[in-house]
C-alpha positions as CSV (number, residue, x, y, z in Angstrom):
1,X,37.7,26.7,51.9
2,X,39.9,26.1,48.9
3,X,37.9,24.5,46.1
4,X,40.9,24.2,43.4
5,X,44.9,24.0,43.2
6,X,45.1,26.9,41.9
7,X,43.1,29.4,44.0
8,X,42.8,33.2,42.3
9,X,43.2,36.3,44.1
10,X,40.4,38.3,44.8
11,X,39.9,41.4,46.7
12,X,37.8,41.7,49.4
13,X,35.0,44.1,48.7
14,X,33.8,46.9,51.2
15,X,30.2,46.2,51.8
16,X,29.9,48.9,54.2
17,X,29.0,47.7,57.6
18,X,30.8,46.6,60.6
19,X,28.1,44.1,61.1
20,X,28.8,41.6,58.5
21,X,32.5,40.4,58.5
22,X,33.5,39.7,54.9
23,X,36.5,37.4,53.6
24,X,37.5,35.7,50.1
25,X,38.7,32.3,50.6
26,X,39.9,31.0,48.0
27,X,36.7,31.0,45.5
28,X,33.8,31.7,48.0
29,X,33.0,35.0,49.0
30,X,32.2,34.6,52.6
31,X,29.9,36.3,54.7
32,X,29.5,36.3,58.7
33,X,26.7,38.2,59.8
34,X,27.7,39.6,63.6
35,X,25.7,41.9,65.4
36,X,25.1,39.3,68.5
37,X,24.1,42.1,71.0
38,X,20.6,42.2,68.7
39,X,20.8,38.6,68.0
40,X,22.0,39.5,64.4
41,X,19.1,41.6,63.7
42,X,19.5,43.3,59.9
43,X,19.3,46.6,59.4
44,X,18.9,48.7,56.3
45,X,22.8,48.3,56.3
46,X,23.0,44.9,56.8
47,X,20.7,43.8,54.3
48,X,22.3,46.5,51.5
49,X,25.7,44.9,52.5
50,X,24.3,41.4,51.5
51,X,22.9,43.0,48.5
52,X,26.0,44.8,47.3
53,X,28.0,41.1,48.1
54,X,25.7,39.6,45.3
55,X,25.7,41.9,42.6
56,X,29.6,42.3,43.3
57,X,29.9,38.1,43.3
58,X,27.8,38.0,40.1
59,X,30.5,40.3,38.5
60,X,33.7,37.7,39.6
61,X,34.7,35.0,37.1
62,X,36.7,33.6,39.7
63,X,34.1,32.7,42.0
64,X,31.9,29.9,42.4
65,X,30.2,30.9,45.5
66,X,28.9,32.9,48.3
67,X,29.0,31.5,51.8
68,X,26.4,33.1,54.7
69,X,26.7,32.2,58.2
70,X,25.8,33.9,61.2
71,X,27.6,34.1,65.0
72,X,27.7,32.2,68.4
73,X,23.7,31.0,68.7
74,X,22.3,33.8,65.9
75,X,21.8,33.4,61.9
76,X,19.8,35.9,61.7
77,X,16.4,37.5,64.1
78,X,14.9,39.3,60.7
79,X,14.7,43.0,60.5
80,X,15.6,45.5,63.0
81,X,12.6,46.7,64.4
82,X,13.9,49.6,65.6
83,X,14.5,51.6,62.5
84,X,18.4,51.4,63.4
85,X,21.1,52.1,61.0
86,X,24.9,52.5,60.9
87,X,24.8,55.7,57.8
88,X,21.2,56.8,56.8
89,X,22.7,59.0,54.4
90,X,24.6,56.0,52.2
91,X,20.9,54.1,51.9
92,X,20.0,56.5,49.4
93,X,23.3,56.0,47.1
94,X,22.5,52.1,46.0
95,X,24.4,50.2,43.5
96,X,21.0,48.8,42.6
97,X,18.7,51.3,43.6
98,X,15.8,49.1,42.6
99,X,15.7,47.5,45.4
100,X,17.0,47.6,49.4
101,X,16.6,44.0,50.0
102,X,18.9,41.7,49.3
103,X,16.1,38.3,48.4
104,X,15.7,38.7,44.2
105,X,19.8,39.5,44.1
106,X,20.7,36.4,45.5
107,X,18.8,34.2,43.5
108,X,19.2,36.3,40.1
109,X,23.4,36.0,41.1
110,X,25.0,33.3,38.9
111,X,27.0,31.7,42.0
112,X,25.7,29.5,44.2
113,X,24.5,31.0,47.9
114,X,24.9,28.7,50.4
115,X,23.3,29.3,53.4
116,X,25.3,27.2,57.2
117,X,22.5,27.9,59.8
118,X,24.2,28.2,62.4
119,X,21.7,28.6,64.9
120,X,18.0,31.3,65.4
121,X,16.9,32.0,62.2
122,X,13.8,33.8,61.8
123,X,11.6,36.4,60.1
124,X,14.1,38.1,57.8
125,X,16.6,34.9,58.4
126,X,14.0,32.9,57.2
127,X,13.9,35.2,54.1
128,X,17.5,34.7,52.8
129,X,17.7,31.0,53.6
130,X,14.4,30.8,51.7
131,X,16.2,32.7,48.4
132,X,19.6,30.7,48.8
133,X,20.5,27.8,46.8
134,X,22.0,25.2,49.2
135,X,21.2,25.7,52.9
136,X,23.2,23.1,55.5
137,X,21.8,23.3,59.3
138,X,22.9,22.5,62.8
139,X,21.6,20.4,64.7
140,X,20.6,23.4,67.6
141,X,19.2,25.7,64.5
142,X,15.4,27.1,65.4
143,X,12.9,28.6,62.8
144,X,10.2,30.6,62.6
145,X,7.6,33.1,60.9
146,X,6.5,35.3,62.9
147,X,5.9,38.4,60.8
148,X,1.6,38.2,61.3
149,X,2.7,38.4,65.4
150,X,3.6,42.4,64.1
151,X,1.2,42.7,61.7
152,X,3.3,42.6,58.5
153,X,2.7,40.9,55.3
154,X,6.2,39.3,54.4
155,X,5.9,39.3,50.1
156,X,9.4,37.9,50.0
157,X,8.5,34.7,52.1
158,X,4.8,34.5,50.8
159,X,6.3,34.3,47.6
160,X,8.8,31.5,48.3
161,X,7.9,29.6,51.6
162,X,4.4,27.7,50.0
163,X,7.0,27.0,46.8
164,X,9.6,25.2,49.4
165,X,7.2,23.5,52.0
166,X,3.8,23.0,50.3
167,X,1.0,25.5,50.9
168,X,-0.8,23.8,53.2
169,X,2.6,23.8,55.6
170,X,3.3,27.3,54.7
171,X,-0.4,28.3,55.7
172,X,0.3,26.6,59.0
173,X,3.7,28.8,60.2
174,X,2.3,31.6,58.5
175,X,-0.6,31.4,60.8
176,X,0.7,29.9,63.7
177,X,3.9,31.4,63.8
178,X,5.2,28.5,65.6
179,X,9.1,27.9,66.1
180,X,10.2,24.2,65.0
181,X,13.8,22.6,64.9
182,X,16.4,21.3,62.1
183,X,14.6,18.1,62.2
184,X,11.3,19.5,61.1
185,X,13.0,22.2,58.5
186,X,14.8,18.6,57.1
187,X,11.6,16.7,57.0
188,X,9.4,19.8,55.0
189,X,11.9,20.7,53.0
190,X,13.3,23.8,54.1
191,X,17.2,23.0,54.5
192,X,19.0,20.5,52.1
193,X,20.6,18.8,55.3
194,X,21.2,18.9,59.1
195,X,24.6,17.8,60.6
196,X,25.9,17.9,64.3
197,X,26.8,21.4,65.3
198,X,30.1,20.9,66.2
199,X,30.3,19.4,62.3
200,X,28.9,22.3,60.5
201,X,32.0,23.8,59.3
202,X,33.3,20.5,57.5
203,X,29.8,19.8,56.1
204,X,29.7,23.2,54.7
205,X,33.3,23.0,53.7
206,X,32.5,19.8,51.8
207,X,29.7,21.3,50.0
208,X,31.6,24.1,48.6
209,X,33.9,22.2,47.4
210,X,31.9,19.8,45.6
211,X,30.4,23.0,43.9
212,X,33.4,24.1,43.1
213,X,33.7,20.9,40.9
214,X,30.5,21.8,38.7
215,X,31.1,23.5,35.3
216,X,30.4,27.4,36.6
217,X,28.2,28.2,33.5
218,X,26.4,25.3,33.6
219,X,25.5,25.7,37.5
220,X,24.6,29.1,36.6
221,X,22.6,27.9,34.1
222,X,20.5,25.3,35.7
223,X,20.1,28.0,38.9
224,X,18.1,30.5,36.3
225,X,16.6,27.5,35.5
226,X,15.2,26.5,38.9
227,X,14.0,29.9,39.5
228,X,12.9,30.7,36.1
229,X,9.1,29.4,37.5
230,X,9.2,31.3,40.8
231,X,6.3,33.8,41.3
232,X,7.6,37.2,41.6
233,X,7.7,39.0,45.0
234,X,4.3,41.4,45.4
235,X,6.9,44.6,47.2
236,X,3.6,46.6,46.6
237,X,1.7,44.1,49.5
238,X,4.1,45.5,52.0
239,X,4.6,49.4,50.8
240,X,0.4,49.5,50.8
241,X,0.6,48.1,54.7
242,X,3.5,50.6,55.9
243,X,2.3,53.2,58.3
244,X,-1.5,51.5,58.5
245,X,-2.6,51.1,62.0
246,X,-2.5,47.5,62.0
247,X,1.5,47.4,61.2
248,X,2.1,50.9,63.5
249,X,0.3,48.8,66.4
250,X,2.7,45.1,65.6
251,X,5.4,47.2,65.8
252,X,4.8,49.0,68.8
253,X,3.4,46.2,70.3
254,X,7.1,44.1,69.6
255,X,8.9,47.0,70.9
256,X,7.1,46.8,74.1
257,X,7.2,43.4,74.6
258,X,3.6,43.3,74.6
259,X,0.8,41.8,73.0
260,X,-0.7,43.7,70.1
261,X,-4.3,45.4,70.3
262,X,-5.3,44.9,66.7
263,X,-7.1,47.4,65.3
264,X,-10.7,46.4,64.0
265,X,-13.4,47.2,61.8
């Protein structure tokens, strides 16, 4: 995806993960999410590789921006439930140590993230496309929020979904947890724009290169701009709820295949 005559030549970085293939093209650092035999469920890993690919991309002058895409019929199935992870020992050694997610890096990264959903995106999917700048969608893409299904309160979407559908559509697929289409994401105002699948690679290729015509400090710029008035993610929401009965139960409960017996009272 070449968006100049000149294209520089920029090392790949090592994000540390087989799970997220990782390629410079030009001057978009692009990232494939590919773990299809969990439906590209992230794990600590994958989300710290997709942390490290922003602060890394915020430090090229060369770049204008980050591409993330998912595989086959997956963008992403949020977190992995399972507490699965490729080094345990490596979480601990962060480049930003602030923070394991991924969400406040992408949007506080001077290039522009574009999101190509390429199909499921849920839950933690619905997270990054939620924190990217420019999201393009096929035709076949599906979304949903189901983190209230498992008994967990999501501070990254609460703090974003309300701000990018309205709150009275945000209370509804918080609360209902139902899946819609591309259609419906186009219409409330979660993607920028939905194209046939079999066009999503040109659309997305278009895109990047009309960035890549923008002045890069003044994109940069009017991206800190547009965020500037975002409410900040409540992280504390979450760490009060982990290892309460409720969230114990939703998890269980999901790794089961069950229904969840809420605890009450």
């Amino acid at each position: 995806m070449s968006t100049g005559a000149a294209d520089p030549v920029v090392a790949t970085p090592d994000l540390g993960t087989r799970h997220i293939a990782v390629e410079v093209r030009g001057r978009v650092l692009s990232l494939r999410v590919d773990r299809t035999e969990r439906r590209n469920a992230f794990t600590q890993d994958m989300y710290r590789a997709i942390k490290r690919a922003a602060i890394w991309a915020d430090g090229q002058p060369e770049l204008d921006a980050v591409l993330l895409t998912g595989t086959d019929a997956w963008f992403g199935a949020g977190g992995d439930m399972g507490g699965n992870a490729e080094d345990t020992e490596a979480l601990a050694t962060e480049w930003d140590p602030t923070d394991h997610f991924p969400f406040r890096h992408i949007e506080r990264c001077s290039k522009i993230w574009v999101a190509a959903v390429n199909g499921l995106c849920v839950a933690g999917g619905m997270d990054l496309i939620l924190h990217c700048d420019v999201v393009i969608a096929s035709d076949r893409a599906r979304f949903r929020v189901p983190e209230l299904l498992r008994g967990i309160p999501d501070p990254h979407m609460s703090a974003r979904l309300a701000q990018v559908v309205g709150l009275q559509r945000a209370r509804y697929l918080f609360f209902t947890a139902e899946e819609f289409d591309a259609a419906a994401a186009l219409t409330m105002g979660l993607v920028g724009k939905v194209v046939p699948h079999d066009d999503l690679d040109r659309a997305v290729a278009d895109a990047l290169a009309a960035i890549g015509q923008t002045g890069p400090a003044a994109r940069a710029l009017v991206k800190r701009d547009l965020n500037r008035a975002l409410p900040v993610h409540d992280t504390q929401m979450f760490l009060r709820s982990i290892g309460a009965p409720e969230m114990v139960e939703g998890m269980r409960a999901f790794l089961e295949k069950r229904p969840a017996e809420w605890p009450r009272g």
